[in-house]
C-alpha atoms as an extended CHARMM CRD file, in Angstrom:
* protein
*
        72  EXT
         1         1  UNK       CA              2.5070000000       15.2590000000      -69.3170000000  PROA      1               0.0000000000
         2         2  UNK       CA              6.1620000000       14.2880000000      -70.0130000000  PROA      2               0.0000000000
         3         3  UNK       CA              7.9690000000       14.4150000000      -72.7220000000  PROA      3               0.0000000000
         4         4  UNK       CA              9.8910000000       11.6350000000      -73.8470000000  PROA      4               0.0000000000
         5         5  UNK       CA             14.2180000000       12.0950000000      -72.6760000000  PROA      5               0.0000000000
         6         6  UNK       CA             13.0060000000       14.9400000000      -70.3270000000  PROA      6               0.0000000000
         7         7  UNK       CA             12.8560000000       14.9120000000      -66.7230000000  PROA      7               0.0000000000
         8         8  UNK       CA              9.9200000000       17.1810000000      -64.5540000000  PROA      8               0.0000000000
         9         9  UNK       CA              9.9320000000       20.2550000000      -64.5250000000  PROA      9               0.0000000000
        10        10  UNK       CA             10.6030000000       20.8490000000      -67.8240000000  PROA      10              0.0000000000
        11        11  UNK       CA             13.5820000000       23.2490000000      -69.1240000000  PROA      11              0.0000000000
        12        12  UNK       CA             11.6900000000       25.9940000000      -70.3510000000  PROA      12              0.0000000000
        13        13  UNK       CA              8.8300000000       26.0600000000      -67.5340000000  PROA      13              0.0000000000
        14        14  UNK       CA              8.9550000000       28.9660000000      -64.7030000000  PROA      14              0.0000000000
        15        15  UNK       CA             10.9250000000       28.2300000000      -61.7930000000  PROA      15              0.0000000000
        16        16  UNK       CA             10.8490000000       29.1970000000      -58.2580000000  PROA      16              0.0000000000
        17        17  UNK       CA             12.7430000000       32.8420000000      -57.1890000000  PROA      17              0.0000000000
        18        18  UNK       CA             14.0540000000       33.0210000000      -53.9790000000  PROA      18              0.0000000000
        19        19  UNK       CA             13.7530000000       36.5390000000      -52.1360000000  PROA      19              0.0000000000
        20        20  UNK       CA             16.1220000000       38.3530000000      -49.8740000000  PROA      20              0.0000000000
        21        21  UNK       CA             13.8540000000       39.5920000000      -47.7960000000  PROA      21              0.0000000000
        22        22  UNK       CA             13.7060000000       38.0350000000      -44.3620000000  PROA      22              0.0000000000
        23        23  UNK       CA             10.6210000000       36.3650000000      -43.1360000000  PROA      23              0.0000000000
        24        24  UNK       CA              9.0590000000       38.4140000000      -40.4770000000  PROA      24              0.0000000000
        25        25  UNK       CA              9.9070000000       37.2610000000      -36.5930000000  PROA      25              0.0000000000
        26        26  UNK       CA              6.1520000000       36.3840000000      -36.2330000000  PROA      26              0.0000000000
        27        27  UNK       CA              2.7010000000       37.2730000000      -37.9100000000  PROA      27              0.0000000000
        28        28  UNK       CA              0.3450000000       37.8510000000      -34.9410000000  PROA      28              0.0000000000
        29        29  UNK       CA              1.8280000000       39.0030000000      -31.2760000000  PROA      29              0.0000000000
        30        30  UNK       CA              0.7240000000       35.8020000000      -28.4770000000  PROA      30              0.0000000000
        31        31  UNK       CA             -2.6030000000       36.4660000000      -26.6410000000  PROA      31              0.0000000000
        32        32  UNK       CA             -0.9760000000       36.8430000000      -23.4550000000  PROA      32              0.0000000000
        33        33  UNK       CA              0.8770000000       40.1180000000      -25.5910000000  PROA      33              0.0000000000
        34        34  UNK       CA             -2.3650000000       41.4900000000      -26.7700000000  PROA      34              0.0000000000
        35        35  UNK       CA             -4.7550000000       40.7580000000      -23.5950000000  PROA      35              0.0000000000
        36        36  UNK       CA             -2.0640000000       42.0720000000      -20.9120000000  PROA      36              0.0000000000
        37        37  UNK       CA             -3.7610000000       44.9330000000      -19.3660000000  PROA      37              0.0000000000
        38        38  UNK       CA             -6.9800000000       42.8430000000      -19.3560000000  PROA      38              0.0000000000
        39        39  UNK       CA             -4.8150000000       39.5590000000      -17.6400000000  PROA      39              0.0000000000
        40        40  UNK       CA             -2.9410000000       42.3850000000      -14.9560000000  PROA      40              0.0000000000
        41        41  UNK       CA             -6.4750000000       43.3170000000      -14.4410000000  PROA      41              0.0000000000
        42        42  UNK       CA             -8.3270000000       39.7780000000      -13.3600000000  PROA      42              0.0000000000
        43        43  UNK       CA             -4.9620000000       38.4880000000      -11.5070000000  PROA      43              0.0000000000
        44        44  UNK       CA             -5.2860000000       41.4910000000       -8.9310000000  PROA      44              0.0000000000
        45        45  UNK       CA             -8.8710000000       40.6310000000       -8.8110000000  PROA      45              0.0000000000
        46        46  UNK       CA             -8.0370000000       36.8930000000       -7.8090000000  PROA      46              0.0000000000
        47        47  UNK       CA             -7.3910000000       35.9290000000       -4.2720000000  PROA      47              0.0000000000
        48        48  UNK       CA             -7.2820000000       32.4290000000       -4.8690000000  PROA      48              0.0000000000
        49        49  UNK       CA             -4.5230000000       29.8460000000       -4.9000000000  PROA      49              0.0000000000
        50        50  UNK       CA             -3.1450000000       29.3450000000       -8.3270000000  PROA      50              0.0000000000
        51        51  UNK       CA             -1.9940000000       26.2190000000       -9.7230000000  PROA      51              0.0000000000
        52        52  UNK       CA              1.9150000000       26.2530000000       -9.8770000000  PROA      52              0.0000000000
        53        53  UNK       CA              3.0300000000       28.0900000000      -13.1850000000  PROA      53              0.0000000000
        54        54  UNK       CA             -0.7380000000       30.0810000000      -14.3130000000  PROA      54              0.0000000000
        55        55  UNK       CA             -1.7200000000       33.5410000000      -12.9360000000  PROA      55              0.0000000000
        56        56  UNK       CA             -5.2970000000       32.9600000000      -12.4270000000  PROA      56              0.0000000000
        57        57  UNK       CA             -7.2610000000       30.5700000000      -10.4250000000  PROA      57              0.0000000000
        58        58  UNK       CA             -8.7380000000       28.0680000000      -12.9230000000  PROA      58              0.0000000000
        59        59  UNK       CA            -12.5320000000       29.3930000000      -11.3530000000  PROA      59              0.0000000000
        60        60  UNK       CA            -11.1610000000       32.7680000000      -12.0670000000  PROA      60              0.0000000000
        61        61  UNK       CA             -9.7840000000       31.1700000000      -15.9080000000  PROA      61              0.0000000000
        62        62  UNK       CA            -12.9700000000       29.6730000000      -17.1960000000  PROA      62              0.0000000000
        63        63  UNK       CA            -15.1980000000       32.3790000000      -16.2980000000  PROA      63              0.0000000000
        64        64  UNK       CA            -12.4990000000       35.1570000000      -18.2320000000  PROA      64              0.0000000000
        65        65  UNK       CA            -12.5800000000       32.7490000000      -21.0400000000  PROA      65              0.0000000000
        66        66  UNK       CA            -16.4380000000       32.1290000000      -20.7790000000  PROA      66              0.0000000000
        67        67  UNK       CA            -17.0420000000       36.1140000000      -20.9590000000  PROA      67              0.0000000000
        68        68  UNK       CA            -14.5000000000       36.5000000000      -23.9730000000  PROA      68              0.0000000000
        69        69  UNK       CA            -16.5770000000       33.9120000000      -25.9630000000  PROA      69              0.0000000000
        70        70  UNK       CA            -19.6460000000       35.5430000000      -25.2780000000  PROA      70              0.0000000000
        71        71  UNK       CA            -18.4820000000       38.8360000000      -26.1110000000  PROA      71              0.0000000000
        72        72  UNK       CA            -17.2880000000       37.8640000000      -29.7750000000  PROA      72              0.0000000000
């Protein structure tokens, strides 16, 4: 509700405080960070071509990913 010659937020409401601290650089580490042993692992245990730029075969891909959904 507004009061009549006053603009929002009012005068006497709480405001905002900005911190000094910094933001951390990021919250969780990438997958690829927290899976490497596990991706080292299946890439020496794939012969197969690989698309240009992944490090598993997509055969090899799907059935990694396929295992990691049923284990959770």
């Amino acid at each position: 509700m507004r009061r009549a010659g006053h603009l929002y937020p009012f005068p006497e409401e709480p405001r905002m405080t900005v911190t000094e601290q910094p933001a951390p650089a990021r919250q969780v580490r990438p997958a690829e960070e927290r899976h490497a042993a596990e991706l080292a692992f299946l890439a020496a245990q794939d012969p197969g071509p690989r698309p240009p730029g992944w490090a598993l075969t997509p055969a090899r891909s799907s059935r990694s990913s396929a295992a990691a959904t049923a284990r959770n």
